[in-house]
N, C-alpha and C positions, 0 to 999 in steps of 0.2 A: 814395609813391603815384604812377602815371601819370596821365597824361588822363585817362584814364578813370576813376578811382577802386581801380583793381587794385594790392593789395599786390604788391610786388618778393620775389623771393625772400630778398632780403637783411634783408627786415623781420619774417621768420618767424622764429618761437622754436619748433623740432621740440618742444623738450620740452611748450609748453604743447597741441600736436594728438594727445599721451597719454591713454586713459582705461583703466581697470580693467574691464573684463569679467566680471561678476558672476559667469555661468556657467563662468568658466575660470578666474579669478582671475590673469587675466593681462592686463598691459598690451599694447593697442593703439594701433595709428597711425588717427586720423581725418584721410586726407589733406582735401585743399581741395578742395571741389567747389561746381558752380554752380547746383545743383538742387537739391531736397529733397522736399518734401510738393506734392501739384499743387495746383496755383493760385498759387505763391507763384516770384517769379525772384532772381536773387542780390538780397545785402543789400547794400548799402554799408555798412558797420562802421565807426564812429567811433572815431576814437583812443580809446588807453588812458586813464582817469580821465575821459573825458567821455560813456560810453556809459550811454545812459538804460535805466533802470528802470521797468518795470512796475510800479502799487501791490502792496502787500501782498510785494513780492520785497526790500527792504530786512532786510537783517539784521546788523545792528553792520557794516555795510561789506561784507557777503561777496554775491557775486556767488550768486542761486540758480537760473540759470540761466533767467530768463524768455522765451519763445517771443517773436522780434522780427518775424518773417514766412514767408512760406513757406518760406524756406530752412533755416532754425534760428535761430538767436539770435545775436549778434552776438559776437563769436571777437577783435576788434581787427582793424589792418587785413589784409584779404585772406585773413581765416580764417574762412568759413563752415562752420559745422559741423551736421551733416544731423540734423534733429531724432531722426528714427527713431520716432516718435510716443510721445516721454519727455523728460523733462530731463537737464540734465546737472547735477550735484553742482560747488562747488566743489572739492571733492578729484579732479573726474574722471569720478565716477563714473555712468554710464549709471543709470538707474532707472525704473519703470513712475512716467507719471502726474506730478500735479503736485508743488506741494513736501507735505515732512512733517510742518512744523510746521502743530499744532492751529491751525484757524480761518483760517488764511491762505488766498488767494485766489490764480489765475493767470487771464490773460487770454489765451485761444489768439489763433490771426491772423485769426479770423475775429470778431474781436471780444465774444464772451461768455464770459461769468467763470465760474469752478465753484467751490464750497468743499467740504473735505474737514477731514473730522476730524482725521486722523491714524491713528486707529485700524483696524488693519488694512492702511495701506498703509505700510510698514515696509520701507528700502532692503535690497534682497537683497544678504548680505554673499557675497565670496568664501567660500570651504568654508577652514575653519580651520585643515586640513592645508599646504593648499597656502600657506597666507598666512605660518605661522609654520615652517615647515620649508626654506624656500628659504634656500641655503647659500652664504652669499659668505663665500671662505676665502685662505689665503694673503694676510692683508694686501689684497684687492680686484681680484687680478690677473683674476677671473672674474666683478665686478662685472656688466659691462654684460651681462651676461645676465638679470638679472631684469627688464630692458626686452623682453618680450616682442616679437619682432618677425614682425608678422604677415602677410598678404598684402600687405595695403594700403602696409606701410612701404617699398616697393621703395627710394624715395629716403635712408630713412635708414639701413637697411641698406647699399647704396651707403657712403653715409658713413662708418658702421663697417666695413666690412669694409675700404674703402681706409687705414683706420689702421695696422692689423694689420701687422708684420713680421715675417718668417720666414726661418729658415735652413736648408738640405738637409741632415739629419745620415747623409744615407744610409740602411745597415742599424740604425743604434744603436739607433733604438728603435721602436715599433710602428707597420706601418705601415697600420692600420686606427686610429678614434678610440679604440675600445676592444674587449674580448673579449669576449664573453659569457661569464657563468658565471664567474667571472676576478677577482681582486682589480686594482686599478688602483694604477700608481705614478707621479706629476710631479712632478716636483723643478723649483721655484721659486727661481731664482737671481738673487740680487741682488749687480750689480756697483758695482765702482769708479770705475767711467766717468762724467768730466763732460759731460754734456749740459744743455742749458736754459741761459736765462741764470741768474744770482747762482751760479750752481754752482763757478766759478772754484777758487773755496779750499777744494774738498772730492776727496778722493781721491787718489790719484797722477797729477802732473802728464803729461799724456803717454798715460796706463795705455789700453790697448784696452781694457781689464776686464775683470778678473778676478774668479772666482766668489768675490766679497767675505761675503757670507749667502747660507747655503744649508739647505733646508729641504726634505726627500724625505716629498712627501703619500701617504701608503699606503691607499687605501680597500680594506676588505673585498670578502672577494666578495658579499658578500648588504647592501654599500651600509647598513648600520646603525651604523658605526663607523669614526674613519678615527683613524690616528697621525700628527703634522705631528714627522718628526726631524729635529732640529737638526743640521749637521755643522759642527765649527769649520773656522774659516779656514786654522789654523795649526796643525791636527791633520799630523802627519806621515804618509805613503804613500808606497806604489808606485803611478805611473800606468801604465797599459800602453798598448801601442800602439796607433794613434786613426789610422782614416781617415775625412780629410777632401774634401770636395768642394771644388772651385777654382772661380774664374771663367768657365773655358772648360771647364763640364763633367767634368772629369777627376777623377782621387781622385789623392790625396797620402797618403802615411802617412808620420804623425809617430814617430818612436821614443817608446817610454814612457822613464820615468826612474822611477828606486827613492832612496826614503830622501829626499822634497821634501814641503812643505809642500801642503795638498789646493789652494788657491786658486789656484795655478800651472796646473792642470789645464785654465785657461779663460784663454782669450789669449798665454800663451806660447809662444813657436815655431809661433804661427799655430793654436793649440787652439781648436775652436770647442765649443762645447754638448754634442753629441756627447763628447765626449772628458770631459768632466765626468762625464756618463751612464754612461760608461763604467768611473771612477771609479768613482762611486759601488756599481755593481754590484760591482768589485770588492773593496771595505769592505764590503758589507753579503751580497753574496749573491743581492741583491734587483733582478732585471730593469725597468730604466725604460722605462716605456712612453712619455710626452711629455717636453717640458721647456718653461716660460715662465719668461723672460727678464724683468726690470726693473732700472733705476738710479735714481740719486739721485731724478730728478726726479720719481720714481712715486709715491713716498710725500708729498712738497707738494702734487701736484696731488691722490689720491685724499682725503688728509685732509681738505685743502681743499673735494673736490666733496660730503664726506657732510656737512659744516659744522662740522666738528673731530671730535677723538676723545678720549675722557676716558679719562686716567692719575690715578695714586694716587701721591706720593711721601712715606716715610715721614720723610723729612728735607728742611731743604733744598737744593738743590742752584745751585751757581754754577761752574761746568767754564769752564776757558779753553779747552779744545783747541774743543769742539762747542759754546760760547758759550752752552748751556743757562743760563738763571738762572730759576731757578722754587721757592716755599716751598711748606714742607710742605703734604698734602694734596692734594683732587681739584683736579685743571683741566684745559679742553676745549683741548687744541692742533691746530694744521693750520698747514699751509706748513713755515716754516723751523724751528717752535719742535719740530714734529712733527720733521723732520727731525736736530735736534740733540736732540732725545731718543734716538731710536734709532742715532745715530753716539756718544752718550754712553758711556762707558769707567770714566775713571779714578773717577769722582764716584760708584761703585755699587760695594756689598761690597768686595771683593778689588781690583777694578781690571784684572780682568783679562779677555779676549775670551768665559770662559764666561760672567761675569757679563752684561755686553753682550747676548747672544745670550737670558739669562731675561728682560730687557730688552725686547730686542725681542719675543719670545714674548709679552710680556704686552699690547703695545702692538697687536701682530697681534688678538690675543685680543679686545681692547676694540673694534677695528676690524669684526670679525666681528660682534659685537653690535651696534653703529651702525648696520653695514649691514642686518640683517636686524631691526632696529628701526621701527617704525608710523612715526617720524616720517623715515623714509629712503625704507618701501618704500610711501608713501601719497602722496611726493611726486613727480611727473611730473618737474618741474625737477630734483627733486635727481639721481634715476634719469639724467635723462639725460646730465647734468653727471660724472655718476662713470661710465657706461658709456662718454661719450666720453674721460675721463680715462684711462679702464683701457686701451680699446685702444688707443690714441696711445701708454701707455707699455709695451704687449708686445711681445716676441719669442718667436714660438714657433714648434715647426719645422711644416715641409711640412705633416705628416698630418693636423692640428688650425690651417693656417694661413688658414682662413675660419669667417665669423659662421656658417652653416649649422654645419658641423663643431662649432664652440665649446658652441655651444645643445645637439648631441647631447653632448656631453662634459657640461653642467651638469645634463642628465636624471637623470645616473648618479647624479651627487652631490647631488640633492635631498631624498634621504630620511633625509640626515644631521642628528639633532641635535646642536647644539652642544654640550653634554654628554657627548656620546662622541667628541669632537675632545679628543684628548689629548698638549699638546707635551711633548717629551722632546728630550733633546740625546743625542748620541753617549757613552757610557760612556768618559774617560781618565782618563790619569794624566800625571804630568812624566815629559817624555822625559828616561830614565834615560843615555842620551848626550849630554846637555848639564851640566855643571857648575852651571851657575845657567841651570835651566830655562825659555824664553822661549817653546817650541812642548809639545804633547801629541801621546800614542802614546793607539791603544784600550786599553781596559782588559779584560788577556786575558781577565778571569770573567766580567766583567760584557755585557761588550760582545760575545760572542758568543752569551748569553742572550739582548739582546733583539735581534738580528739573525735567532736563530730562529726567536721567539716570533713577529715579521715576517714573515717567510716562511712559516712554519707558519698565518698569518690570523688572530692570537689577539689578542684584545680587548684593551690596556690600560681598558676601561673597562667595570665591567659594565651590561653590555646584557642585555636580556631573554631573548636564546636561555641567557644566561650564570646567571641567576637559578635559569630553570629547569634547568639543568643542575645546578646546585649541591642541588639535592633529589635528586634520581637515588638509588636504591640504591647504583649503582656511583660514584658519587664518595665515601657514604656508608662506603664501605670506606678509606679514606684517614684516616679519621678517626680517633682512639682513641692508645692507648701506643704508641709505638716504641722500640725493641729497641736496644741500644750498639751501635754499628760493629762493635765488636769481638766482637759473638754473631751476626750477619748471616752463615747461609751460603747460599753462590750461586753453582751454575754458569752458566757462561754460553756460551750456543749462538749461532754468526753463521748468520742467514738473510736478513742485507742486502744492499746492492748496494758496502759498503766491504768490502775485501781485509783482512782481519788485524783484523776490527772486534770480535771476541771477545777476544784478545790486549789491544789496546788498551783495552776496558773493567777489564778486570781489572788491568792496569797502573795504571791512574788511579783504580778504585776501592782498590788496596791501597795506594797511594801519597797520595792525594789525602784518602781518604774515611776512612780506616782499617780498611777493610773486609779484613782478611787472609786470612779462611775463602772467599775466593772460587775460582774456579779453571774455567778455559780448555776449554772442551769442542772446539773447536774449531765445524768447519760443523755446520749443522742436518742432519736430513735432508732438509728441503725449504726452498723460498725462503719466505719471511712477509710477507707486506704490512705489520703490523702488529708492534710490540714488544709480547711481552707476558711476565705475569709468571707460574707456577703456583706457586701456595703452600698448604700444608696449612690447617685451620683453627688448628692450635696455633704456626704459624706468622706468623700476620697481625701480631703487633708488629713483625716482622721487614721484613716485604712492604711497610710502611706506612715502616718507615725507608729503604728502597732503595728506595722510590719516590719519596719527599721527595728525593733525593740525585740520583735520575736525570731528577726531573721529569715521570711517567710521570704520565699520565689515570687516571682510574678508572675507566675503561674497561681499560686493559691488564692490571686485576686480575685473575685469573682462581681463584676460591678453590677448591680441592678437598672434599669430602665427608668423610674420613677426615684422623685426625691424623696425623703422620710420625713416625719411630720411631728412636730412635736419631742419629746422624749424618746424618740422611737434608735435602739440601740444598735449595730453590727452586730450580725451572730460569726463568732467562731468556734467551728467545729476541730477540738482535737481529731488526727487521726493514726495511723499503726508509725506514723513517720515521727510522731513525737516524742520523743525518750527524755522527758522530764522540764520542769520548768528554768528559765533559764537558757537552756541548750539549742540552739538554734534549730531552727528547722533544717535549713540546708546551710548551716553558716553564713555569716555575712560575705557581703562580694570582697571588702578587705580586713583581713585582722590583723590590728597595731600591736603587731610583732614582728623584732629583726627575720630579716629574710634575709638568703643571699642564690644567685643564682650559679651555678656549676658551668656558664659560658664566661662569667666576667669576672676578671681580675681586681682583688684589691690586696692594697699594702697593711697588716700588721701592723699595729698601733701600740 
């Protein structure tokens, strides 16, 4: 305090000048001010623990916000906060009128008392939507955004936004926050890099960091479903060639390199983020729009700021490498214990990096529920503690490298339940170049299904556009016997945008599928938007098996009127939706690969 009685800035806790905004259901900054209701001039605020009570405002010790004077009520030192002719809740919250509890009394500043039943004045909750659908995902990296920051917060915005680190990837990735109409991709990378102290003995000594976990966030275009894909460290690739931006403005291009491990892609010979991104698009197909960045230190400080995070382990575990010792069952970890959980390896199933990666998937997963948990999104403190955690530990590039920007980016992703947050890791196998395998290749079948079904926007989860579609007539077609390979006949007509795409189906269906009555009509007469199939009605066991095979909707069924006669074959018309043989049209409804969902808990094995 000075002379005068005026808090210092240094004595303010931003977190506790937070309230919830009943009509918005969003948190607000009540900066300091020296006014309030007329007649009344600033308060002087008595320290913490010795600010008096009005009668009838005692409640097992919780503060219920009783009118101290004209100003508002007393805030600790140097935080006056403006009545607005209500109280304040201790949770924060703004509210018409005196307190709720039956019988209880307030004394305004003008000295007379009122009593209120309770009945009927009932605190206006946030609207349900918005309280339980706010989406903090990737481990916390977009945390401080449920800290609504509103007019008033200029100063703590200020603060956040001066956390924030960024890097110029150039063209690599979008440079708008996002597209309209447009599925969104960030790819969240976690390096090897020691920073912070105690860090010392984790990573490679030296490392710039390297894309250690990486995890490409895919939201739909219509924001009701997103896929969080795992990519190993030590998955094998080509990287290709990466420009990068220099100190003095300039580009650089790095040579790509073929046949290296993907976590090379970041830090070596000067790779920045960009060149990750870059990667990735080329593994998957899938154009990245952002990238944020975190290290070691991300995961002690957010576990830490939501007040831990609870894991499941189905055993016990004692790891020398990550010093994890923890028995069986649930427990709340944050800091280091967090930290040597998800650097843990050998101590889980196989021992090997995929294991790790379900690992950390799960731990993400528990994280997301913490944070979008009543006892996380109801606390001012903790909100602020993990918003200033979060941006202190990102890097993201240029396009999204302010709190404005961040907050448009979290708009998009609010309408996601957790429920339709579905992690998946990259489909491999052992790299069949190594003797005693120590790195992974994709897995040619698998792995180019759900890099499709990716691109293509299709749900790993079903969602309600998915429910209803599953009633449709035309998926209804899909249903019923299917016909042996070996009685499937099919021409096949190219009206795509691949050269030899008719050829090619029929190669891979007689080869692959055993489908040998097929046969190469070559081009269509005209281009197709769509793939689709015509088939007699005497033919549908047939259409229902080449459809399972090709992955085809049921929508591309197209049943004709009359049965066929004779030899007489289905035509299938490739069309622009094709991208190679093999590759599903729209992916199949399920692919037999581990899934897990970001709403349910499981134990570590």
């Amino acid at each position: 305090m000075d002379a005068q009685g005026r808090g210092r800035a240094e004595d303010i806790d931003p977190a506790d000048q937070w309230v919830l905004n009943p009509d918005t259901g969003d948190y607000e900054l009540r900066l300091n001010q020296s006014g309030g209701d007329s007649g009344g001039g600033p308060s002087t605020s008595a320290p913490r623990g010795s600010r008096r009570r009005d009668a009838g405002h005692e409640d097992g010790g919780r503060r219920q916000g009783s009118p101290r004077d004209g100003a508002g009520r007393g805030a600790g030192p140097g935080r006056e906060v403006p009545r607005q002719g209500g109280r304040r809740s201790a949770r924060g919250q703004e509210g018409p009128g005196p307190s709720t509890r039956s019988g209880s009394s307030t004394r305004s500043s003008s000295g007379s008392s009122a009593n209120e039943s309770g009945a009927g004045r009932r605190k206006r909750k946030a609207p349900k939507a918005r309280r339980k659908k706010a989406l903090i995902w990737t481990g916390g990296v977009m945390a401080f955004l449920l800290v609504g920051v509103s007019v008033g917060g200029y100063l703590l915005y200020q603060h956040f936004n001066g956390n924030l680190s960024s890097v110029d990837i150039g063209d690599a990735g979008n440079k708008d926050v996002v597209t309209a109409n447009a599925p969104l991709n960030i790819l969240v990378i976690g390096t090897d890099k020691r920073t912070g102290k105690g860090n010392e003995g984790y990573g490679d000594k030296g490392s710039t960091g390297h894309a250690d976990t990486n995890i490409l966030f895919h939201v739909s275009k219509d924001r009701t479903n997103a896929t969080a894909l795992s990519i190993p460290r030590d998955l094998i690739t080509d990287i290709p060639d990466c420009k990068t931006k220099q100190p003095d403005g300039t580009d650089k291009v790095i040579p790509g390199t073929e046949n290296i491990r993907f976590n090379v892609s970041l830090g070596q010979e000067g790779r920045d983020p960009g060149c990750t991104m870059n990667t990735v698009k080329e593994i998957t197909g899938l154009k990245v729009d952002h990238f944020m960045m975190v290290d070691f230190n991300a995961v002690k400080e957010l576990s830490t700021a939501v007040g831990g995070v609870e894991v499941c382990l189905a055993k016990p575990v004692k790891d020398a490498d990550s010093h994890l010792d923890l028995s069986a069952g649930k427990h709340k970890i944050q800091g280091e214990d967090a930290l040597a959980f998800v650097r843990t390896r050998h101590s889980f199933a196989n021992g090997s990096d995929l294991d790790r990666i379900k690992v950390q998937q799960q731990f993400i997963g528990s994280m997301i529920r913490q944070m979008k948990s009543d006892d996380t999104l109801t606390s001012p403190t903790k909100l602020f503690k993990l918003a200033d955690s979060a941006t202190k530990a990102l890097t993201v590039d240029k396009a999204i490298s302010s709190v404005p920007k961040l907050t448009t980016l979290a708009k998009e992703l609010t309408k996601i339940d957790t429920k339709n947050i579905t992690f998946v890791t990259v489909p491999v196998i052992d790299n069949p170049a190594e003797p005693k395998p120590i790195t992974v290749v994709v897995d040619p079948v698998k792995a180019p299904q759900l890099f499709s079904m990716m691109r293509k926007d299709t749900s790993l989860t079903e969602v309600a556009a998915q429910k209803k579609a599953a009633k449709s007539k035309q998926n209804a077609l899909l249903k019923g016997t299917k016909a042996a390979a070996a009685d499937v006949r099919v021409d096949v007509y190219n009206g795509g945008k691949i050269a030899g795409g008719a050829q090619q189906t029929v190669t891979w269906l007689q080869n692959t599928k055993g489908v040998l009555k097929s046969t190469n009509k070559a081009n269509a007469p005209a281009k197709a938007a769509r793939t689709t199939l015509e088939y007699a009605p005497n033919q549908a066991d047939q259409a229902r098996a080449l459809a399972e095979m090709m992955g085809l909707p049921g929508s591309a069924l197209k049943k004709g009127t009359t049965d066929a006669e004779g030899l007489q074959a289905m035509v299938l018309t490739l069309g622009a939706d094709f991208e190679g043989a093999g590759t599903p049209i729209t992916g199949p409804a399920e692919i037999d690969i581990p899934k897990a969902s970001a709403d349910k808990a499981e134990c570590a094995k």
